[in-house]
LOVEX-147500 format. One record per atom (N, C-alpha, C, O): residue in three letters; x, y, z. Coordinates in steps of 0.001 Angstrom, whole numbers, padded with zeros to 6 digits, always signed. Example, Ala and Ser with C-alpha at 12.3 -4.5 7.8 and 13.67 -1.06 7.14 Angstrom:
ALA+013190-005690+007800ALA+012300-004500+007800ALA+013200-003300+007800ALA+014236-003319+008465SER+012850-002250+007080SER+013670-001060+007140SER+012900+000030+007870SER+013409+001138+008039
//
This chain:
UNK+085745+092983+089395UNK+086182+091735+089962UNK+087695+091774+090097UNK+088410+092282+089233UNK+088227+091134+091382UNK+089413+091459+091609UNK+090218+089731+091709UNK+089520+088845+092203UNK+091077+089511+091421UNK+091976+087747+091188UNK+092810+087924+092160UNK+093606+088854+092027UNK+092851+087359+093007UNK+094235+087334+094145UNK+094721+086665+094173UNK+094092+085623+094358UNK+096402+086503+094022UNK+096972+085096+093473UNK+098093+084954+094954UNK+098934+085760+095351UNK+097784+083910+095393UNK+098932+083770+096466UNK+098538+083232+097800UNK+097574+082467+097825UNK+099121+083513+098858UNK+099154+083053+100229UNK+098603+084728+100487UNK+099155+085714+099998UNK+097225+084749+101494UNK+097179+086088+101675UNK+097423+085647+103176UNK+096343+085831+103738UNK+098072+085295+103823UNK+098864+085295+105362UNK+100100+086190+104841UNK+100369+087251+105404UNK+100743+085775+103884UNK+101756+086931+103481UNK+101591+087820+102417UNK+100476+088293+102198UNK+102699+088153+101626UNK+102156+089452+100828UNK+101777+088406+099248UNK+102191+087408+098656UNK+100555+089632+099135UNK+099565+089091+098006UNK+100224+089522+096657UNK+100876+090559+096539UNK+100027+088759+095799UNK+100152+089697+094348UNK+098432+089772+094135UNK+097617+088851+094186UNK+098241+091102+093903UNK+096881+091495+093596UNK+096099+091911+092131UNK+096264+093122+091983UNK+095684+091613+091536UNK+095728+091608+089923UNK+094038+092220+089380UNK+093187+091666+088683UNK+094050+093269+089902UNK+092799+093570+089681UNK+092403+093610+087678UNK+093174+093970+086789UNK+091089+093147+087550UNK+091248+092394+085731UNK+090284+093952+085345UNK+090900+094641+084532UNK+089390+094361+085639UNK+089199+095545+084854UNK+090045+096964+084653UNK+089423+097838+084048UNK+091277+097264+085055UNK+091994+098057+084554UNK+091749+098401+083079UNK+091237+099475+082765UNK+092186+097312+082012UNK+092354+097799+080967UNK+091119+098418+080546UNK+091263+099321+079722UNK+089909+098144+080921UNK+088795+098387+081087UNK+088363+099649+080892UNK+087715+100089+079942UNK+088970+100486+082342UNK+089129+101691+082783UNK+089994+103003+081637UNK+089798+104122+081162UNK+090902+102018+081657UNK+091610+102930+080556UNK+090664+103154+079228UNK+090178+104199+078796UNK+090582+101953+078785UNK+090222+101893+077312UNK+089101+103098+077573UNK+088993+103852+076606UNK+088222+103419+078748UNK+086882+103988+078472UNK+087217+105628+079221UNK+086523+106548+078788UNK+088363+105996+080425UNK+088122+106985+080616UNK+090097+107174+080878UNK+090964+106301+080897UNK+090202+108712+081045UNK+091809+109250+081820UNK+091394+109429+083054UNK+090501+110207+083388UNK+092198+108522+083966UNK+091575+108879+085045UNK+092480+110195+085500UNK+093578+110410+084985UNK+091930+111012+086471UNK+092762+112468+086692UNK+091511+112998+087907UNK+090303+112787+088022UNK+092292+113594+088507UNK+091435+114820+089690UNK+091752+113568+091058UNK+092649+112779+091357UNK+090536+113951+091546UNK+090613+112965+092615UNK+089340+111790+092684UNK+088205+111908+092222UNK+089802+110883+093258UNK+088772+109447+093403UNK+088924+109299+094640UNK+089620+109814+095515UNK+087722+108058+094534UNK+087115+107185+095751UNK+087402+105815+095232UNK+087088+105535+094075UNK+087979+104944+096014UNK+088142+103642+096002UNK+087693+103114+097278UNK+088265+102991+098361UNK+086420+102809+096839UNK+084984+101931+097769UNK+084983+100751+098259UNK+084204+100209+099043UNK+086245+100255+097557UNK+085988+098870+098363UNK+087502+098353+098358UNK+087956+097295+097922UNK+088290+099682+099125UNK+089961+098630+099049UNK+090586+097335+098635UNK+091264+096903+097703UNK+089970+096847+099917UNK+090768+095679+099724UNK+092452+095305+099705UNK+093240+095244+100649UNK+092666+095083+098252UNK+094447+094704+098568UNK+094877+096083+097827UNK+096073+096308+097642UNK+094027+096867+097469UNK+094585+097951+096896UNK+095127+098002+095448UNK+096198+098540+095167UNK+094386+097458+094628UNK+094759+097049+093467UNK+094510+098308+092516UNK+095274+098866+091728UNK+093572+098489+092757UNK+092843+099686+092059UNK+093200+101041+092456UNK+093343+101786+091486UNK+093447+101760+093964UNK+094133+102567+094270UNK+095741+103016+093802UNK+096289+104082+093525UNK+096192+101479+093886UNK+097558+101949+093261UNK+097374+102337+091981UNK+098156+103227+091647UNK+096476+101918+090990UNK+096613+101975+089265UNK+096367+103536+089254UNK+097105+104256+088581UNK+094963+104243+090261UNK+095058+105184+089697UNK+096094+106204+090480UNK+096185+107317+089961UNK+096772+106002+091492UNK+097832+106674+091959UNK+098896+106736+090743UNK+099351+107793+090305UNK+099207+105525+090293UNK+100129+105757+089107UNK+099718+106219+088020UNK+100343+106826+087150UNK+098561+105902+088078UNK+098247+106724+086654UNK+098167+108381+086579UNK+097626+108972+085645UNK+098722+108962+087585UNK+098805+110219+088110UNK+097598+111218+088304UNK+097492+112399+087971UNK+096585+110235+089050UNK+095760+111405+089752UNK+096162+112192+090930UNK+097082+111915+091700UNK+095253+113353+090990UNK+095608+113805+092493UNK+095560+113386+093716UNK+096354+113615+094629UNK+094345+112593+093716UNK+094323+112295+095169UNK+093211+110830+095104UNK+092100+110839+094575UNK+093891+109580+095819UNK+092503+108879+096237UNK+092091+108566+097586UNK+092815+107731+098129UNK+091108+109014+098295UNK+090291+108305+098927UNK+090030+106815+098651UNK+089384+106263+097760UNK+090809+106284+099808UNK+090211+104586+100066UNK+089324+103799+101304UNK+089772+103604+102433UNK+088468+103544+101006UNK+087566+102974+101935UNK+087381+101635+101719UNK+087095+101028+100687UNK+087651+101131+103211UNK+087197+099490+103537UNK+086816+099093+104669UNK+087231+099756+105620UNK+085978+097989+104948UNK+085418+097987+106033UNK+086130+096994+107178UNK+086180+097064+108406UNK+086656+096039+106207UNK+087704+094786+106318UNK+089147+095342+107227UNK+090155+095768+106663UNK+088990+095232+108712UNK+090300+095803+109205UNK+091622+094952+108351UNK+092771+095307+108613UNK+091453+094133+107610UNK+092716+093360+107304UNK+093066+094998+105695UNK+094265+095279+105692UNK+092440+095650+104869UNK+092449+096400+104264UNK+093578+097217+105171UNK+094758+097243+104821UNK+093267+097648+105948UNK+093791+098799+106491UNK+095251+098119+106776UNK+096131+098944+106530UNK+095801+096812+107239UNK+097462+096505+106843UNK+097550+096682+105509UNK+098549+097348+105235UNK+096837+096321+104441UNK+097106+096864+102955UNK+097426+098064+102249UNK+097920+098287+101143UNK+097003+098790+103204UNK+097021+100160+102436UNK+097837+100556+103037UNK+097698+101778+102972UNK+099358+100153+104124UNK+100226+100956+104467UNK+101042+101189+103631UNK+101594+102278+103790UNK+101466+100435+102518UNK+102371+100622+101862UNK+101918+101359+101056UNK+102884+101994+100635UNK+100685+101817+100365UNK+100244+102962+099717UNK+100782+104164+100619UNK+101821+104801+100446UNK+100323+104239+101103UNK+100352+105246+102288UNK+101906+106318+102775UNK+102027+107489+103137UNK+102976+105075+102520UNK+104200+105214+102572UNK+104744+105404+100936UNK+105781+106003+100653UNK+103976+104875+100096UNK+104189+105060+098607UNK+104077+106580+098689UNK+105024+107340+098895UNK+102840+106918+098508UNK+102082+108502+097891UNK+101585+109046+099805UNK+100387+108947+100070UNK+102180+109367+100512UNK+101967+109582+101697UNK+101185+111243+101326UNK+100639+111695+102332UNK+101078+112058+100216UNK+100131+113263+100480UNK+099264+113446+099595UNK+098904+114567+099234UNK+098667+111988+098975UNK+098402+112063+097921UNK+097158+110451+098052UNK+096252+110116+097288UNK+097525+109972+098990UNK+096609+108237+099012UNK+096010+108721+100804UNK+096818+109270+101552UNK+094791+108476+101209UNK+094136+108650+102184UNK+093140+107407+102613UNK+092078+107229+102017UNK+093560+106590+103662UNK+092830+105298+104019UNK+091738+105506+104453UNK+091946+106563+105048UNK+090439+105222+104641UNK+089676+105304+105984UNK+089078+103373+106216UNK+088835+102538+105345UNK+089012+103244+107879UNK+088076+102158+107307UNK+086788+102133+108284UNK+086569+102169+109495UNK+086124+102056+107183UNK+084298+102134+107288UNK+083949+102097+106193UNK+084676+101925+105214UNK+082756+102257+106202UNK+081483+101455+105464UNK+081717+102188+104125UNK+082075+103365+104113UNK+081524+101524+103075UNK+081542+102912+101411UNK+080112+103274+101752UNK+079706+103890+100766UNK+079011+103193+102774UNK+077957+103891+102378UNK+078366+104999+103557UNK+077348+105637+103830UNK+079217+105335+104150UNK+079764+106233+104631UNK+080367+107046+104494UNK+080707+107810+105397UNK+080869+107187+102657UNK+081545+107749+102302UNK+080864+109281+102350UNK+081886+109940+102537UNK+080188+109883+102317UNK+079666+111685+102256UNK+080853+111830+103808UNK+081994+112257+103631UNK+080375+111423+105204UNK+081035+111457+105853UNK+082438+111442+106142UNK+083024+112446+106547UNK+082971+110391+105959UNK+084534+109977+105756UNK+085014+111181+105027UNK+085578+112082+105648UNK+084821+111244+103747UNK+085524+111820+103082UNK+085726+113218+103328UNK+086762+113839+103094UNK+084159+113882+104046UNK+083911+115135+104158UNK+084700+115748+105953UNK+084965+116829+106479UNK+084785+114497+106262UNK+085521+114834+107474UNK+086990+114448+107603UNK+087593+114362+108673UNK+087590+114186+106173UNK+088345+114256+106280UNK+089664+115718+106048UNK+089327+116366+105057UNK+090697+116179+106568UNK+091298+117708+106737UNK+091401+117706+105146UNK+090807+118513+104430UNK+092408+116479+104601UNK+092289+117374+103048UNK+091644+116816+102107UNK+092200+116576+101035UNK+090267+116486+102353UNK+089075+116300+101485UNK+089138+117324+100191UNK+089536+118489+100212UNK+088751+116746+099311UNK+088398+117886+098381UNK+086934+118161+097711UNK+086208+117223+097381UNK+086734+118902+097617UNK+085141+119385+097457UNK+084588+118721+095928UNK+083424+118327+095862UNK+085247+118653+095052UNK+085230+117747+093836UNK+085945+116186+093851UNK+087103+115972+094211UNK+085030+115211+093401UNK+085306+113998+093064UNK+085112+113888+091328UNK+084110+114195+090682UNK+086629+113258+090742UNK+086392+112970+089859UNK+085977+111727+088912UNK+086057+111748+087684UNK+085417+110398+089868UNK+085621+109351+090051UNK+085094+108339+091046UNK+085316+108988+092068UNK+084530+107164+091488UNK+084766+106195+092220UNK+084469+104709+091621UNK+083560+104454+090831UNK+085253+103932+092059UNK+085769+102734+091899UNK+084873+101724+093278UNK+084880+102018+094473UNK+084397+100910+092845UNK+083501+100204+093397UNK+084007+098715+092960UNK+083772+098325+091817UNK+084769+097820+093972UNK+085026+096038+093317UNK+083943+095133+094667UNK+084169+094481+095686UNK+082797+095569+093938UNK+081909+094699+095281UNK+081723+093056+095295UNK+081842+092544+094181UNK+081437+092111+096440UNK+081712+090884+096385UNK+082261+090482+097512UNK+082565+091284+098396UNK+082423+089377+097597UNK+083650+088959+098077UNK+084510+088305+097690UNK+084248+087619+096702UNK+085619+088234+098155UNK+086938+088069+097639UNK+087688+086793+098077UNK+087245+086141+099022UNK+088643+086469+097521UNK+089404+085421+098021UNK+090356+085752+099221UNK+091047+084938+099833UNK+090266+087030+099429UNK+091075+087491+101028UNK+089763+086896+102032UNK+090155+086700+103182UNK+088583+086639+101857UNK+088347+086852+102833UNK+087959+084938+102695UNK+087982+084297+103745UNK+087683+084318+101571UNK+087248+082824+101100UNK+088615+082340+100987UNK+088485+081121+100873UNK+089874+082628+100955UNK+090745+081330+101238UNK+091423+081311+102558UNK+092378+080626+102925UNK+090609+082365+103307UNK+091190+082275+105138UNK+089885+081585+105818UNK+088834+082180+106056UNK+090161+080171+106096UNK+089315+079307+106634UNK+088692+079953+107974UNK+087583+079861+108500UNK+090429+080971+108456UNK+089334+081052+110059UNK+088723+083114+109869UNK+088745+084044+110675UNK+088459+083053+109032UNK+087598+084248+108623UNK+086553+084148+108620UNK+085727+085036+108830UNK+086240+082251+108209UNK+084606+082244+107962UNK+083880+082425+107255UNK+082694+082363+107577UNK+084239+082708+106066UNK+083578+082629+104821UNK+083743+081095+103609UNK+083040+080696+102681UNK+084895+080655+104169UNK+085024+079919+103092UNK+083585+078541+102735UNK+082648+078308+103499UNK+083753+078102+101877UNK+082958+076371+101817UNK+083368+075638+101250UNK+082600+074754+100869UNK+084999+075551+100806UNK+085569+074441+100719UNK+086574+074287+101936UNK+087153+073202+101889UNK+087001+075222+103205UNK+087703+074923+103928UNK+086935+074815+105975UNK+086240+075545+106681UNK+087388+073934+106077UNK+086364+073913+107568UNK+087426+075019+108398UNK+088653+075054+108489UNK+086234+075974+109000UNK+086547+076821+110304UNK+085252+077661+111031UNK+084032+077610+110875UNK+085788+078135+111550UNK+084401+078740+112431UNK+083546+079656+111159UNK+084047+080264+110213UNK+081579+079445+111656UNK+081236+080487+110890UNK+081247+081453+111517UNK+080800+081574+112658UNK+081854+082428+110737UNK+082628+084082+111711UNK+081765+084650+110844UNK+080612+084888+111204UNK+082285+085000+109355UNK+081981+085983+108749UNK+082193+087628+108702UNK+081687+088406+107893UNK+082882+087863+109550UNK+083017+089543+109901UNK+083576+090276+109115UNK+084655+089755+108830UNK+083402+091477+108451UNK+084293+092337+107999UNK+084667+092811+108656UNK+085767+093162+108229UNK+084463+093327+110048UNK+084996+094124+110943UNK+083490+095032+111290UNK+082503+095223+110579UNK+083823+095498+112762UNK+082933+096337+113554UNK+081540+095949+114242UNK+080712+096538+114936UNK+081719+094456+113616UNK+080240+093553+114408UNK+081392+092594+115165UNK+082499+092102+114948UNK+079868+092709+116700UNK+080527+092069+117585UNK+079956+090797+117915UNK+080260+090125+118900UNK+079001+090466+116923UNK+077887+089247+116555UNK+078823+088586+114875UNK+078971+088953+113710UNK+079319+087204+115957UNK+078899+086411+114481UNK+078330+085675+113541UNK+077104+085621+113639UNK+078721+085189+112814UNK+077494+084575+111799UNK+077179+083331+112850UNK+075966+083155+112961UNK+077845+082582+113510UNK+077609+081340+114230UNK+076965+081831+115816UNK+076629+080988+116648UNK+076864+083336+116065UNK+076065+083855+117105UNK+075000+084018+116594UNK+074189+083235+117088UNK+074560+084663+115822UNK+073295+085022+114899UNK+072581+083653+114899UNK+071766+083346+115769UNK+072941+082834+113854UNK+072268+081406+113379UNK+072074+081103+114807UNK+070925+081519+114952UNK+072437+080653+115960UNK+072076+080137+117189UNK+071679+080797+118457UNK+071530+080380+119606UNK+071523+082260+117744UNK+070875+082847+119253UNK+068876+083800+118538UNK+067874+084025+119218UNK+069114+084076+117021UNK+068253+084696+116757UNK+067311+083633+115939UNK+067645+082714+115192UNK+065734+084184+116434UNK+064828+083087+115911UNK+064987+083552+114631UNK+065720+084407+114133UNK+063773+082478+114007UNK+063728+082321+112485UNK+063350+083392+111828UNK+063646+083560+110646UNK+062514+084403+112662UNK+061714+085403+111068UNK+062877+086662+111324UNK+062893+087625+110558UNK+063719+086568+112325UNK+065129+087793+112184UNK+066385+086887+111186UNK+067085+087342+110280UNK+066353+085822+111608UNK+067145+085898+110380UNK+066712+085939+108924UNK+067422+086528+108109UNK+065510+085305+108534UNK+064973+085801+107412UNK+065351+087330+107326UNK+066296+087777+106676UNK+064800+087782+107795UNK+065159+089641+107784UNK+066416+089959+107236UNK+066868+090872+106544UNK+066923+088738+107855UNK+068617+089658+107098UNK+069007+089021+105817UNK+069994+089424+105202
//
């Protein structure tokens, strides 16, 4: 679970709460996967905590402005992609400096307050805006779906 404290129209302070977590139970070292970006909370800890390399995946195009400043931090050492974490064999394997060993992945699944305190994102239910819902790469939204697909497809989903 990840706490986001701030205005996320501008820059977030990001406070991811299982760190100490992580430590107390493993060293992190080699290389990782960070599955569910986001504001990058977790990528940076284990960048500083001096692994070799992380792989970050998100599906959320707003992730991918997040991770520039990683990027410019550890530029041969932090690697963005954004798509799906069940895409990761792919991503990672197509990526040039993939590495054939993972020592690690980091998974903060949910949703988040990046995406519940931006009214016109569409997730929220204490703030009125369109129902959108998108992480990115659907061109159907939640307020196309509910009013164009009958009842036993949306059950389905």
């Amino acid at each position: 679970m990840e706490i986001l404290v701030g205005n996320h129209n501008q820059d977030t302070q990001h406070v991811p709460v299982l760190l100490n977590t992580i430590l107390e139970n493993i060293k992190p070292n080699g290389t990782w996967i960070d599955g569910t970006f986001g504001a990058g909370g977790y990528s940076r800890f284990l960048l500083e905590q001096g692994v070799d390399k992380v792989f970050a995946i998100d599906r959320d195009p707003l992730a991918l402005k997040n991770s520039k400043s990683l990027q410019e931090d550890f530029p041969k050492r932090f690697k963005f992609f954004l798509g799906k974490f069940s895409e990761i064999e792919s991503l990672i394997n197509n990526s040039k400096n993939s590495s054939k060993t993972c020592n690690g992945i980091v998974f903060d699944l949910g949703v988040s307050s990046m995406q519940l305190d931006q009214a016109t994102r569409g997730f929220s239910f204490n703030r009125d805006g369109p129902l959108d819902m998108r992480m990115g790469g659907s061109t159907l939204s939640a307020s196309d779906i509910i009013n164009s697909y009958d009842e036993e497809s949306i059950a389905d989903i």
